[in-house]
C-alpha positions as CSV (number, residue, x, y, z in Angstrom):
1,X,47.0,11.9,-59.0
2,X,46.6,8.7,-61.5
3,X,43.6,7.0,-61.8
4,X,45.7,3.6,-60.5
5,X,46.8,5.6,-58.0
6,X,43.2,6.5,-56.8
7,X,42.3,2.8,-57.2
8,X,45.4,0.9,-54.7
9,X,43.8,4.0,-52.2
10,X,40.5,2.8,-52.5
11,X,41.1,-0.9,-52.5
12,X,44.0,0.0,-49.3
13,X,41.2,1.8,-47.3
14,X,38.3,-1.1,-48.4
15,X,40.8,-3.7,-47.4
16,X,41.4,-1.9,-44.4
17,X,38.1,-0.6,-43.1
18,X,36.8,-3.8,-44.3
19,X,38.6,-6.1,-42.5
20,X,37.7,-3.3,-39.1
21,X,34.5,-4.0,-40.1
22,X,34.3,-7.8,-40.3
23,X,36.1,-7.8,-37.0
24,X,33.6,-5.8,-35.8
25,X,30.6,-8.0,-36.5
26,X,32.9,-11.4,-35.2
27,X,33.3,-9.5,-32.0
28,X,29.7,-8.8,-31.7
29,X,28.5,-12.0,-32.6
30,X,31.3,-13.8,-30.2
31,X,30.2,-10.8,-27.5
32,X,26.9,-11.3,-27.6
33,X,27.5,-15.1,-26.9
34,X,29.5,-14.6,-24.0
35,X,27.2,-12.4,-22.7
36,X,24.3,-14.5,-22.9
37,X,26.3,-17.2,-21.1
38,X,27.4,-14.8,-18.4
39,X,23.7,-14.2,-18.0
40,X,23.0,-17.6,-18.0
41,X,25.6,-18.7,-15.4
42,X,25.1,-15.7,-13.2
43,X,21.3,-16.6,-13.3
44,X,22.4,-20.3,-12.3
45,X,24.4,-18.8,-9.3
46,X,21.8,-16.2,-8.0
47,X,19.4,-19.1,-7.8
48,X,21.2,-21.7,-6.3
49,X,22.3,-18.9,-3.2
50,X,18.3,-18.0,-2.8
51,X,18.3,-14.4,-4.1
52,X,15.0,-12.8,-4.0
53,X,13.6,-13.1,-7.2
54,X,13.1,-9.1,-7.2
55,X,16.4,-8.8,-6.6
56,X,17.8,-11.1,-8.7
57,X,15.5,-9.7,-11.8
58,X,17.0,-6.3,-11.1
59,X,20.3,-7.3,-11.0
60,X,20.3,-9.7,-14.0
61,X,18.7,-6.2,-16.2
62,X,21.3,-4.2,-14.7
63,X,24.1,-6.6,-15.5
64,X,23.0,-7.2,-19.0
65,X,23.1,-3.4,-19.7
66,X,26.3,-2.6,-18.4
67,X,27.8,-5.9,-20.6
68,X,26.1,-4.4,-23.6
69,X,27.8,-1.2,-23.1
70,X,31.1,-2.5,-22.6
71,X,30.5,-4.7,-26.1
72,X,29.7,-1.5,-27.8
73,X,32.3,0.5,-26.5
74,X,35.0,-2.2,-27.8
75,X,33.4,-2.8,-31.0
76,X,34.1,1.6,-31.6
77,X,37.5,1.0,-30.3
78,X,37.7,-1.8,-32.9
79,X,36.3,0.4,-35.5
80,X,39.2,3.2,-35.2
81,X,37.1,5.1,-32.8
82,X,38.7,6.8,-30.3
83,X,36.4,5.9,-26.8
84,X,38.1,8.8,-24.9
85,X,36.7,10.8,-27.8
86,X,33.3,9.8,-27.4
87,X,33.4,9.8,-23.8
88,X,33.9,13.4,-24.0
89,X,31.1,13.6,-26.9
90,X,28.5,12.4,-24.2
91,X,30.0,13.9,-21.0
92,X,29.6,18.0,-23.6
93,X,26.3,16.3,-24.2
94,X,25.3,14.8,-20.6
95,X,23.1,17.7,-19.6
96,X,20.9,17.4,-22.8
97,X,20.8,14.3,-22.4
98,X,20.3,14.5,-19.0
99,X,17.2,16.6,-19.4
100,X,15.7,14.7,-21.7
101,X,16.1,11.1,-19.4
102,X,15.6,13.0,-16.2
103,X,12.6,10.9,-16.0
104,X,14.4,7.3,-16.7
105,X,17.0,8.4,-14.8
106,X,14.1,9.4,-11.5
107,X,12.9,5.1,-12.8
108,X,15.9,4.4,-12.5
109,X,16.7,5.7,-9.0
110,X,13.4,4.4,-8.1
111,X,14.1,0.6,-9.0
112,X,17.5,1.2,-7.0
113,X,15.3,2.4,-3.7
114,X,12.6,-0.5,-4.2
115,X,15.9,-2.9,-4.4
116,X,17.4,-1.4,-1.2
117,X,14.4,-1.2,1.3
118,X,12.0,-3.7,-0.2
119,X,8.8,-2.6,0.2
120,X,7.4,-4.7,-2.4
121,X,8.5,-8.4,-4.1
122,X,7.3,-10.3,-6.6
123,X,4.4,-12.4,-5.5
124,X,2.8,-9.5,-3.3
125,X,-0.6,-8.7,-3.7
126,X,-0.6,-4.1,-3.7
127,X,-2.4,-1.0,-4.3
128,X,-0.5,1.9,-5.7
129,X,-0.6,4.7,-7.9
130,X,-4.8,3.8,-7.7
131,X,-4.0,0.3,-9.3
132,X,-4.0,-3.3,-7.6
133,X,-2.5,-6.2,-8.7
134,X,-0.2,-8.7,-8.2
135,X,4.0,-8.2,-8.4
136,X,4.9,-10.0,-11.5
137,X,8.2,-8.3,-12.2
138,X,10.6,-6.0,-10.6
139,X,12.6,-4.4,-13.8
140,X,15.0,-1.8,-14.4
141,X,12.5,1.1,-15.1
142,X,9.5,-0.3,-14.5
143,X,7.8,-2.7,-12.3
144,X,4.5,-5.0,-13.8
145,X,1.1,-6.1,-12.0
146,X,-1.3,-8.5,-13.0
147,X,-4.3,-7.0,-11.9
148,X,-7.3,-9.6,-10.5
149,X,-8.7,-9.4,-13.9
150,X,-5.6,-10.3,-15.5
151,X,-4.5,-7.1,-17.3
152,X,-0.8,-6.1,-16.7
153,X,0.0,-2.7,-15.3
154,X,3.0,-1.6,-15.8
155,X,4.2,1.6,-13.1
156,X,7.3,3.7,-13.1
157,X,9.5,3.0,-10.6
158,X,10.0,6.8,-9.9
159,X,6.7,7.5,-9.4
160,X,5.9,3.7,-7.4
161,X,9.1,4.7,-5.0
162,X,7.7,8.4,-4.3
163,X,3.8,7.1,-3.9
164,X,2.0,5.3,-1.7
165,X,2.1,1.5,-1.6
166,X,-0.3,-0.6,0.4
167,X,1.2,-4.1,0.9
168,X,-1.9,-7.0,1.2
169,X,0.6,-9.5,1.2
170,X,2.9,-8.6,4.2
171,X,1.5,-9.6,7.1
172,X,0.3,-13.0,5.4
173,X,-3.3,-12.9,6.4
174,X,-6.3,-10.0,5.5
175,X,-9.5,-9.4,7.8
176,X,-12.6,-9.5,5.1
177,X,-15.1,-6.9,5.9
178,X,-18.7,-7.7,5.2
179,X,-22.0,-6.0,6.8
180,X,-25.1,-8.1,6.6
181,X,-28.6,-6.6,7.9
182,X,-31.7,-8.1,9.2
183,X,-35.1,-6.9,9.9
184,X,-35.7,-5.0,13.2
185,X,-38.0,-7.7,14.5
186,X,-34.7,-10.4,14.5
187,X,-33.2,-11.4,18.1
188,X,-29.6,-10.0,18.2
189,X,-28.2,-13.0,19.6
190,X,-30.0,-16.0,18.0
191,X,-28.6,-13.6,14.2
192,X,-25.0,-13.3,16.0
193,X,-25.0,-17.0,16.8
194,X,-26.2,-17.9,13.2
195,X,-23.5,-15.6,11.5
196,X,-20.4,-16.7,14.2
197,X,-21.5,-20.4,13.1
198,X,-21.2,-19.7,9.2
199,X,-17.7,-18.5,10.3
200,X,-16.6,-20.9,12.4
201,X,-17.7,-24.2,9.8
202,X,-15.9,-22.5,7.3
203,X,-12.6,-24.4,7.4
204,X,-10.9,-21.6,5.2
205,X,-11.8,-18.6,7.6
206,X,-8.7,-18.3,10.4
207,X,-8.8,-19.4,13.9
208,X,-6.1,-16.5,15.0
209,X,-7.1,-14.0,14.7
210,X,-10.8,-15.1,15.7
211,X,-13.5,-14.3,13.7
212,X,-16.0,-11.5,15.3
213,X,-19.6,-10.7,14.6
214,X,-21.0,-7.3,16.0
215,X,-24.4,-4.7,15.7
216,X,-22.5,-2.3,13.8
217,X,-25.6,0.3,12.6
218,X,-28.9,0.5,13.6
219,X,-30.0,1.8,10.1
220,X,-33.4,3.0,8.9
221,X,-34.8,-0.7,7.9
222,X,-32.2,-2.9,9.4
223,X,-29.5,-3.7,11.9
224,X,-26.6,-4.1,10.8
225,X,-24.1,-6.7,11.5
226,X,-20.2,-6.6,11.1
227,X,-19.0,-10.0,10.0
228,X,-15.1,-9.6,10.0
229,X,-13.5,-13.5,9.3
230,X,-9.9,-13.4,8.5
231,X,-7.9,-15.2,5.8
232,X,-4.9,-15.8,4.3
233,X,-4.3,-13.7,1.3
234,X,-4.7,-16.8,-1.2
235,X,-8.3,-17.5,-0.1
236,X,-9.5,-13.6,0.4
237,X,-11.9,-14.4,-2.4
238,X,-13.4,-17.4,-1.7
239,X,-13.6,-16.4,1.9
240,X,-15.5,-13.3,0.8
241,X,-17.9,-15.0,-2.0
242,X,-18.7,-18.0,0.3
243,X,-19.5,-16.1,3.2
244,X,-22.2,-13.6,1.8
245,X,-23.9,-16.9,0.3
246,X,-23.7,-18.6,3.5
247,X,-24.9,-15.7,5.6
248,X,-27.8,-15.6,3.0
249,X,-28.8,-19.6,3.4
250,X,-28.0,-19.5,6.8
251,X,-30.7,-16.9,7.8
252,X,-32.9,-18.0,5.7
253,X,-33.0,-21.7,7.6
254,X,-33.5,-19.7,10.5
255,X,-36.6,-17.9,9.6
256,X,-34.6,-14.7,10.0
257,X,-35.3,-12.0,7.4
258,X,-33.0,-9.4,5.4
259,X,-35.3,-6.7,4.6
260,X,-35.5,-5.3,0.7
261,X,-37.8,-2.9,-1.2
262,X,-41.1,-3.8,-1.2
263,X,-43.4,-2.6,-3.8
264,X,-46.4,-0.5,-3.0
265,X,-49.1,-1.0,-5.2
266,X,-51.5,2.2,-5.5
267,X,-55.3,1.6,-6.4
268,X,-56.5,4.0,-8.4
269,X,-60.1,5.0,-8.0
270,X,-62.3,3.7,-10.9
């Protein structure tokens, strides 16, 4: 073969591939477009019909993967390569492939389940997997806390689905467990009435379920009361904080005492 002849092949398969390859990168830009909007406008829609925000976070992931897949599988078809040909490519290789994502894949399944029976949205205050926080997003794989000292945690959804999850939020309100303890020589009831009236001036401690205030030990240097207000999960905190320090100030205007440590000072002979 001619050296011409070599050159019109090369310059026929440039112009050819080339132009394949410029429509490639128009489709991908113009794809990518569309897709955005379609995320956009299905974002628009979910919003306007109330979806949970969980659910529509999961579903706006799970809709942007399978558009991105669909764009890459046209742009090989655009490229000359045959997609029933690489289907078959990754269905030989699924169980490799398979192995190695079985734990993405478990994530995956795991997101699906949270979806379906909703244990958890975002907003909820939980425990799992030994960590607390608050839901801040539901994703594909993954779900994120923002823990109380705002750090994010970020948990498997295979291994959130399969766990325990305790659920602060669910019920709306949480009983806040304190136990304060005064000297022996205190009268039960004049302490139970001081405590029950910290309680009940404290306008961010619940009505229903009443507050209660109960001898819960009779310990070595103390009895010990159980003072169990109730809040909404919003003003846990405060409830707890405030109440200790009111306790405290309370008792002490009553000339009741909290026993502590007191030092014993030994006098040595001289």
């Amino acid at each position: 073969m001619e050296t011409q002849d070599w050159i019109d092949k090369g310059i026929a398969l440039g112009t050819e591939y080339g132009i394949k390859i410029i429509t490639a990168i128009v489709i991908w830009i113009i794809g990518s477009w569309i897709i955005k909007k379609l995320m956009k406008g299905t974002d628009k829609i979910m919003s306007k019909r109330d979806y949970d925000p969980s659910l529509k976070k999961f579903l706006l992931n799970l809709i942007g993967w399978v558009l991105k897949i669909l764009l890459i599988l046209t742009i090989l078809a655009q490229l000359g390569i045959e997609t029933t040909s690489f289907a078959a490519i990754l269905a030989a290789g699924g169980l490799a492939v398979g192995m190695a994502l079985q734990g993405s894949l478990a994530n995956f399944a795991g997101g699906v389940l949270i979806m379906i029976f909703k244990p958890i949205k975002i907003g909820d205050l939980i425990e799992a997997q030994g960590e607390l926080g608050v839901v801040k997003e539901i994703e594909i794989f993954t779900t994120k806390l923002l823990s109380p000292t705002n750090k994010e945690i970020i948990i498997p959804n295979g291994t959130l689905s399969n766990g325990n999850i305790t659920n602060y939020s669910t019920e709306g309100i949480l009983r806040v467990d304190l136990t304060i303890g005064v000297s022996y020589d205190a009268d039960i009831k004049e302490t139970k009435n001081v405590l029950m009236n910290v309680l009940t001036n404290n306008p961010q401690v619940l009505k229903d379920p009443a507050p209660t205030v109960n001898v819960s030990e009779l310990a070595d240097s103390s009895v010990n009361f159980a003072v169990r207000p109730y809040a909404s999960v919003a003003d846990y905190w405060d409830v707890y904080f405030n109440t200790l320090e009111q306790c405290k100030e309370a008792l002490d205007a009553a000339g009741i005492e909290i026993p502590y440590p007191h030092a014993v000072e030994i006098q040595k002979e001289a």
